[in-house]
N, C-alpha and C positions, 0 to 999 in steps of 0.2 A: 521176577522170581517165580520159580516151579510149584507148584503145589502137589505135584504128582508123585504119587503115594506109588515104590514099588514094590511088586507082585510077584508071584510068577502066575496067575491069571492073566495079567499084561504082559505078553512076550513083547520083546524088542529094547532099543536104548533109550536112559533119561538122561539129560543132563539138568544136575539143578545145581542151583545157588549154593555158594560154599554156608553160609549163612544159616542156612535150612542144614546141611550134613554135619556141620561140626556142631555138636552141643558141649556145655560147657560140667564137666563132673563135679561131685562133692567138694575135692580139694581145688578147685579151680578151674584145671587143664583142659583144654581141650578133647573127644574124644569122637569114635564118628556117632550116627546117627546108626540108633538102634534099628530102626524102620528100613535103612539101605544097607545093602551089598557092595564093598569097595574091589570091584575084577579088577583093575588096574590102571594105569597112569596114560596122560597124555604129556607131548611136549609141555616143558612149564611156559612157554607161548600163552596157556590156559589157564592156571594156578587155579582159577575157581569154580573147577567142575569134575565132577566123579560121576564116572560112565557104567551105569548097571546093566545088565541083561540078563541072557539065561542060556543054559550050556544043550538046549534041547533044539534051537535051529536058531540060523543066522537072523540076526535082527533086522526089524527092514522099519525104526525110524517111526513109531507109532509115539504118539505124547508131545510134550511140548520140547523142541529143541533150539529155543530163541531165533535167532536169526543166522544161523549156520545154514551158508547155500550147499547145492545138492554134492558139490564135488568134495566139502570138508565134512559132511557125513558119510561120504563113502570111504573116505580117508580112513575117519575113525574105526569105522568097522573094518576097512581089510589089516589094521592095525590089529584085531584083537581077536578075528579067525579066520580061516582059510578060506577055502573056495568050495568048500564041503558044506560050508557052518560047523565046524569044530573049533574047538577055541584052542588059538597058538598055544603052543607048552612053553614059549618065551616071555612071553609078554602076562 
């Protein structure tokens, strides 16, 4: 599990624990984590992680990213911006 509190201080991606992003509200339901930013989805391959960053340059993988080798973190980022560091208008 992540502890990692994000920023925009800390440029780059987190992945944490679904456990730590979903808090539980008043009436029950699930809702996300006040503290994180949801930019968007990975294959459900993953279901238990929400990928934050920041739309001012390409992330380059700072914080704890469990045990994802270097080729499924590059994955995820060409997923989510170009070759710029812009972030997709798709995704």
């Amino acid at each position: 599990m992540s502890n990692v509190n994000y920023s925009l201080k800390h440029k780059g991606v987190r992945l944490i624990s679904a456990s730590e992003a979903w808090v539980k509200s008043k009436n029950g339901k699930l809702k996300l984590n006040p503290k994180y930013t949801f930019v968007g989805k990975v294959d459900t391959d993953m279901p238990n992680m929400i990928v934050t960053a920041t739309d001012k340059q390409k992330p380059k993988f700072k914080g704890n990213t469990y045990d994802l080798n270097r080729t499924a973190k590059g994955q995820i980022i060409e997923h989510f911006y170009d070759d710029k560091g812009k972030r997709n208008k798709k995704t």
